[in-house]
C-alpha positions in Angstrom: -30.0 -43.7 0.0 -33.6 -43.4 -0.9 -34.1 -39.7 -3.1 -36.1 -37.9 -0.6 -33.1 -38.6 2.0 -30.7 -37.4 -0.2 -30.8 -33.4 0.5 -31.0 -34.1 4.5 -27.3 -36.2 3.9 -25.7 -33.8 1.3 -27.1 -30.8 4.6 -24.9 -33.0 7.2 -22.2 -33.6 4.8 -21.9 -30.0 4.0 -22.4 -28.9 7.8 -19.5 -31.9 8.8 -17.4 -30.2 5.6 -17.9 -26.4 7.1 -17.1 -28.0 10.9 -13.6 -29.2 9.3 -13.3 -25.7 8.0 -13.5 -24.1 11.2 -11.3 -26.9 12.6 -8.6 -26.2 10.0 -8.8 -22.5 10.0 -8.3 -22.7 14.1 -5.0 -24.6 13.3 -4.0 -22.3 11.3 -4.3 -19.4 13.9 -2.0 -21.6 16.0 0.4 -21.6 13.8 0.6 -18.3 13.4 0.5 -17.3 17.0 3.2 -19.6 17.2 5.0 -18.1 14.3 5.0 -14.7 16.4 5.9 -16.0 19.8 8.7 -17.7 18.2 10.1 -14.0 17.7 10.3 -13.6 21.1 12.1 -16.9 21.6 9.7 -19.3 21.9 10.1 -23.0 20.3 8.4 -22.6 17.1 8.0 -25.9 14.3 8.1 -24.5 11.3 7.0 -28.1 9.4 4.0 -26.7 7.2 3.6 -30.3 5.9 0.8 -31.8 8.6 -0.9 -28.4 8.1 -0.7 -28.4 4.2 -1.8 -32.0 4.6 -5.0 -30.8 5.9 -5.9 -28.1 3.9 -5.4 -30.3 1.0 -7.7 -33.1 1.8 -10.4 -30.3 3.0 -10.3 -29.0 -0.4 -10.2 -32.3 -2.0 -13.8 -33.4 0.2 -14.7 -29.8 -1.0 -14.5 -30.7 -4.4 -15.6 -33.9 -4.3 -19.3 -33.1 -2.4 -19.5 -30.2 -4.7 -19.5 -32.6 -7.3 -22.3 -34.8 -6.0 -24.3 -31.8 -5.1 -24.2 -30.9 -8.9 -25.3 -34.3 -9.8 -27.7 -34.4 -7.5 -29.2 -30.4 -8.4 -32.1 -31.8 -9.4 -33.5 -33.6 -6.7 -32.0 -30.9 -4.5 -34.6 -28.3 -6.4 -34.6 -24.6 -6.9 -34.3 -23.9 -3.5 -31.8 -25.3 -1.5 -29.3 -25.5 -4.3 -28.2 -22.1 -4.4 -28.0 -22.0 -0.5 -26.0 -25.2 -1.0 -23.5 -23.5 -3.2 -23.8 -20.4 -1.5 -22.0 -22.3 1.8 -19.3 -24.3 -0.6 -18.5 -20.6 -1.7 -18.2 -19.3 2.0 -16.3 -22.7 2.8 -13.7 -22.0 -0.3 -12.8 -18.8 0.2 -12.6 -18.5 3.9 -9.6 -21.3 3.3 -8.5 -19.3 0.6 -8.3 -16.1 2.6 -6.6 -17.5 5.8 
């Protein structure tokens, strides 16, 4: 990609990233509603591993754009770098949290 493209990919790499946040984070809430209804005697599957599965290759694209971003901080300038990293820290945590 040419250099003056480069900040309007990493935006809808980082936008696509915080859409498979929000993605994850509602499968998440299924599972736990599930979890509860399952207390009332409702078929529950307990198999963590698709959900762990996805959670682990969100963080790995995570870590892996938050990489290029830093190579790329110059060209990115003063600016939109630390909104940039201000949304990977959003996007971390709210994983983290849930």
């Amino acid at each position: 990609a040419a250099p003056q493209e480069l900040p309007t990919l990493i935006l809808e790499a980082v936008k696509e990233l915080e859409v498979a946040k929000q993605q994850v984070l509602k499968r998440i809430q299924i599972w736990k509603r599930q979890q509860q209804l399952a207390g009332n005697g409702a078929l529950f599957e307990e198999n963590l591993a698709p959900l762990q599965k996805r959670c682990e290759s969100l963080v790995e694209v995570y870590f892996q754009l938050h990489q290029q971003v830093m190579a790329a901080s110059t060209a990115l300038g003063p600016e939109l770098l630390p909104r940039l990293l201000e949304r990977f820290t959003e996007v971390l945590s709210s994983l983290v949290k849930r």
